[in-house]
ZAZA-178591 format. One record per residue (C-alpha): residue in one letter; x, y, z; residue number from 0. Coordinates in nm, 4 decimals, m for minus. Layout:
BEGIN
('a',(X,Y,Z),NUM)
...
//
This chain:
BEGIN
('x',(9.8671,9.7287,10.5268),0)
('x',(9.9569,10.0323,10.3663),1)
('x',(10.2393,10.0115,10.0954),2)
('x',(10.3531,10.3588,9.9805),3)
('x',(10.5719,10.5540,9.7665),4)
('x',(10.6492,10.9424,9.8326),5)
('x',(10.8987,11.1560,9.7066),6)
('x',(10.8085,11.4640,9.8823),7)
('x',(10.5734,11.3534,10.1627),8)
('x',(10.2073,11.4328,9.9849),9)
('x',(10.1596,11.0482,9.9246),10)
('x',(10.2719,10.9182,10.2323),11)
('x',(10.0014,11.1685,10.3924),12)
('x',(9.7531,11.0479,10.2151),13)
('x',(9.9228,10.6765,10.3084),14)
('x',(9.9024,10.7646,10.6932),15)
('x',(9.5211,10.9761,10.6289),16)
('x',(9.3564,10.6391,10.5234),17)
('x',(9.5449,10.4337,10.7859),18)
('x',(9.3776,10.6642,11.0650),19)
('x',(9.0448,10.6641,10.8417),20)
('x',(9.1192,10.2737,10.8678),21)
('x',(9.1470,10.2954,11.2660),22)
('x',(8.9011,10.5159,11.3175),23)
('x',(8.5923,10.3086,11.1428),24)
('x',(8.7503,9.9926,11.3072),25)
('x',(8.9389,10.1082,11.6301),26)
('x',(9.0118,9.7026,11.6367),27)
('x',(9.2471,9.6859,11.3181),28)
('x',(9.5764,9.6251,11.3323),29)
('x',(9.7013,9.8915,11.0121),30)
('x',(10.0339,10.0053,10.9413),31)
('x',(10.2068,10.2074,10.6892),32)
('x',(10.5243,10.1093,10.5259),33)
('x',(10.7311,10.2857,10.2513),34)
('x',(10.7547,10.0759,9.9875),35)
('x',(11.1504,9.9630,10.0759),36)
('x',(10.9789,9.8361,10.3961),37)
('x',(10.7106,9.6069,10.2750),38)
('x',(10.8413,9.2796,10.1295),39)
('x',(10.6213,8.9539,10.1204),40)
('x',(10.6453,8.8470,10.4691),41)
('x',(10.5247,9.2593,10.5762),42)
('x',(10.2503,9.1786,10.2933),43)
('x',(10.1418,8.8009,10.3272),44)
('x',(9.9150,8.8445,10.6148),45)
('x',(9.7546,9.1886,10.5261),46)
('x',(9.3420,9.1133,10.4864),47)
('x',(9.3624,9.4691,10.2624),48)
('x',(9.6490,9.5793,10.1033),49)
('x',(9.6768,9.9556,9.9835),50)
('x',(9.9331,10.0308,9.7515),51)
('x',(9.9516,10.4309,9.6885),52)
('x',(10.2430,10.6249,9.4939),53)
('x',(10.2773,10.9637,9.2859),54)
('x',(10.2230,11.0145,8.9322),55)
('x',(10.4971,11.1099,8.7266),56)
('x',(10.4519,11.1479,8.3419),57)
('x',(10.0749,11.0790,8.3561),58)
('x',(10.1628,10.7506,8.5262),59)
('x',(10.3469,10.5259,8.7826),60)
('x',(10.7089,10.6651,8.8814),61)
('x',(11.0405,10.4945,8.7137),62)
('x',(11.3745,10.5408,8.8507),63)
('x',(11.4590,10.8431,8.5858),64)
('x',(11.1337,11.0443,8.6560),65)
('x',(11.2100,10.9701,9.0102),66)
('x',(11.5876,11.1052,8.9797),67)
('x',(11.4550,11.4190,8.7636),68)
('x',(11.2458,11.4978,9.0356),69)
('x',(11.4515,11.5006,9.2766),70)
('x',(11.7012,11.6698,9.0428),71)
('x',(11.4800,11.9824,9.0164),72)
('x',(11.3685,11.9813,9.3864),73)
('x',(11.7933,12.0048,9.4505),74)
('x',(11.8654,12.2787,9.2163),75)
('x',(11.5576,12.5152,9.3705),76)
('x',(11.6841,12.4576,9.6954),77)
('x',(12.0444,12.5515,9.5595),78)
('x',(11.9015,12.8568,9.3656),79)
('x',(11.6737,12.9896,9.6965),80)
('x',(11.7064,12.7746,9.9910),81)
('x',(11.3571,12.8758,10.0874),82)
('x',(11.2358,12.7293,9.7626),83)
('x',(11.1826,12.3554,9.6384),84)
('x',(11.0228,12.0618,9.8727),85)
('x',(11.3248,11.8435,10.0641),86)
('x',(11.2438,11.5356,9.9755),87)
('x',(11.0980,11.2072,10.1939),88)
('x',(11.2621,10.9903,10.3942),89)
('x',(11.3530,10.6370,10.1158),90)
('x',(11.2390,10.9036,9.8598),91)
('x',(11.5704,10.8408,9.6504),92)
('x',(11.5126,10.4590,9.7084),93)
('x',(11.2684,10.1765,9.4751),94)
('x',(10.9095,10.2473,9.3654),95)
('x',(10.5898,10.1051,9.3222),96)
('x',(10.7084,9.9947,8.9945),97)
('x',(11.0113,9.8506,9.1049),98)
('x',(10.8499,9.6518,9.4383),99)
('x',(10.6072,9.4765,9.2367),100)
('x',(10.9042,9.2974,9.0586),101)
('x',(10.9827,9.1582,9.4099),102)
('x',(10.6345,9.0293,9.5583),103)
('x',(10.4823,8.6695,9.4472),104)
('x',(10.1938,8.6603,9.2007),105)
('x',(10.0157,8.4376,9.4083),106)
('x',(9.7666,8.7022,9.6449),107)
('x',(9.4403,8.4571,9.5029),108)
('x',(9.1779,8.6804,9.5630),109)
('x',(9.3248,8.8732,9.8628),110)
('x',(9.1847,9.2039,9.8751),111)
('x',(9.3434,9.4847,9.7837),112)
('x',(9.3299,9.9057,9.6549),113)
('x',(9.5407,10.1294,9.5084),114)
('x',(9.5312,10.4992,9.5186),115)
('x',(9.8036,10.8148,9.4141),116)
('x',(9.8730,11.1832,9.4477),117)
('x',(9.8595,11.3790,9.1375),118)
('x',(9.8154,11.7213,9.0409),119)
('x',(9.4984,11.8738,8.8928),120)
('x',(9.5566,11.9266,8.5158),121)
('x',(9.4212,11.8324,8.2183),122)
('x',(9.5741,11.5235,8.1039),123)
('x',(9.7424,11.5002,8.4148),124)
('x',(9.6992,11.0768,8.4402),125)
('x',(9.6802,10.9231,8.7358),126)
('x',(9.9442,10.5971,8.8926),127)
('x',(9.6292,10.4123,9.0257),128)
('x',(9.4669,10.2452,8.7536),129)
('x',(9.8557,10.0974,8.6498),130)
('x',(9.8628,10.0038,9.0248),131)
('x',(9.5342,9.8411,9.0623),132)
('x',(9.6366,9.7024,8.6970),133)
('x',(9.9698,9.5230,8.8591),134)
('x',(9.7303,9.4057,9.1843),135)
('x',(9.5524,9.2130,8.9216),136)
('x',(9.7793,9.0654,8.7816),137)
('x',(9.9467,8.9677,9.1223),138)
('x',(9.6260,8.7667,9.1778),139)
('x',(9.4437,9.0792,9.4308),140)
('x',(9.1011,9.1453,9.4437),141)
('x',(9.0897,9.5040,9.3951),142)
('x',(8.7681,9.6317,9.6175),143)
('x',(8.7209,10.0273,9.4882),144)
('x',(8.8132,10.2359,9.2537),145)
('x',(9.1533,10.3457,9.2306),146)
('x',(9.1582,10.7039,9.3486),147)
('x',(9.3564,11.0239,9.3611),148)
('x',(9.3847,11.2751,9.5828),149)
('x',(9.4917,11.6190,9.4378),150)
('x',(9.8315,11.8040,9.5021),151)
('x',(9.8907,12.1822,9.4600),152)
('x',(10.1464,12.2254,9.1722),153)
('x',(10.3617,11.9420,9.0824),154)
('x',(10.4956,11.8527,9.3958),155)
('x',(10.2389,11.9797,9.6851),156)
('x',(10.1524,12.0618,9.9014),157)
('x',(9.8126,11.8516,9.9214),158)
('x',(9.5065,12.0464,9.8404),159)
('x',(9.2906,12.1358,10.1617),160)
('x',(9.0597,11.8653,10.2613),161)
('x',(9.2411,11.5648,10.0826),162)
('x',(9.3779,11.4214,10.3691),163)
('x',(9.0173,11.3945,10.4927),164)
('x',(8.8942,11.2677,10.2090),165)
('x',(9.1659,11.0255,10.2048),166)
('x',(9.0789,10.9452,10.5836),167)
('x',(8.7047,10.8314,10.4662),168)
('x',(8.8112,10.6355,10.1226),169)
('x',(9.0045,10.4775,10.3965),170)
('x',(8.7155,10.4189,10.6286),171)
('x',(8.4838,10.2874,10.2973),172)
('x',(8.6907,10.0501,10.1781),173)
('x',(8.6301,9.8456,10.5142),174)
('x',(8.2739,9.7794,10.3941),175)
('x',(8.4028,9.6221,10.0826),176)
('x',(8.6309,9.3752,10.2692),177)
('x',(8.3399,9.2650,10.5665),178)
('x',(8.4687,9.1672,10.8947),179)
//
């Protein structure tokens, strides 16, 4: 299961990238995507790997003002030049990583688990997946790799060329860390 958070649609294409990677290595597996308003225990409770994945916002995980401002200064481009500014995702206005893991049971014991986000490539940028993989801890996950991100061009994307594949194969390696 793939749990993700997008604003503008670079993280859930990196959510859906390591879902094919996913199918691909093991044509057998049963993997899904869900936005993160989607995916409440019962969506969760079953998962053998769960991803979590989300954008980083203020060298971090989003909260529901950096979320607004974003969304905030993607409006007022579009109003300014309608050819400018990203429209934003589908649930993009809706809860966040931070927020869902208020709402799911601390009890994974040792379920496996990995967390990844899209950031852009700065110094001092941060990264959301070390607080994610931090927060699958602490729900009781066994975090398999490293949290990763995958690079987006400016602030808000698109996704730099050949993330999506690499996304695809962090995907596909993570399988080898869970077994059969």
């Amino acid at each position: 299961m793939i749990v993700y958070e997008s604003l503008f649609g670079n993280t859930r294409e990196v959510a859906e990238a390591v879902r094919d990677g996913v199918r691909r290595a093991r044509p057998d597996a049963d993997a899904d995507c869900l936005r993160v308003s989607e995916a409440g225990p019962e969506q969760i409770g079953s998962a053998d790997l769960l991803v979590v994945g989300g954008p980083t916002h203020m060298r971090g995980m989003t909260t529901r003002m950096s979320r607004k401002m974003g969304l905030k200064t993607e409006e007022n481009e579009r109003t300014e030049d309608p050819a400018a500014g990203h429209e934003p995702d589908q649930g993009a206005e809706g809860p966040g990583i931070r927020d869902w893991f208020h709402d799911i049971p601390r009890d994974a014991h040792g379920a496996h688990a990995a967390a990844f986000d899209t950031r852009a490539d700065f110094r001092l940028a941060g990264g959301a997946a070390p607080a994610i993989a931090r927060r699958l801890r602490g729900h009781g996950y066994d975090v398999v790799a490293e949290p990763e991100g995958f690079i987006v061009e400016d602030s808000d994307g698109p996704l730099r060329q050949g993330e999506a594949t690499r996304a695809a194969e962090w995907g596909a390696g993570m399988l080898d860390a869970v077994g059969s």
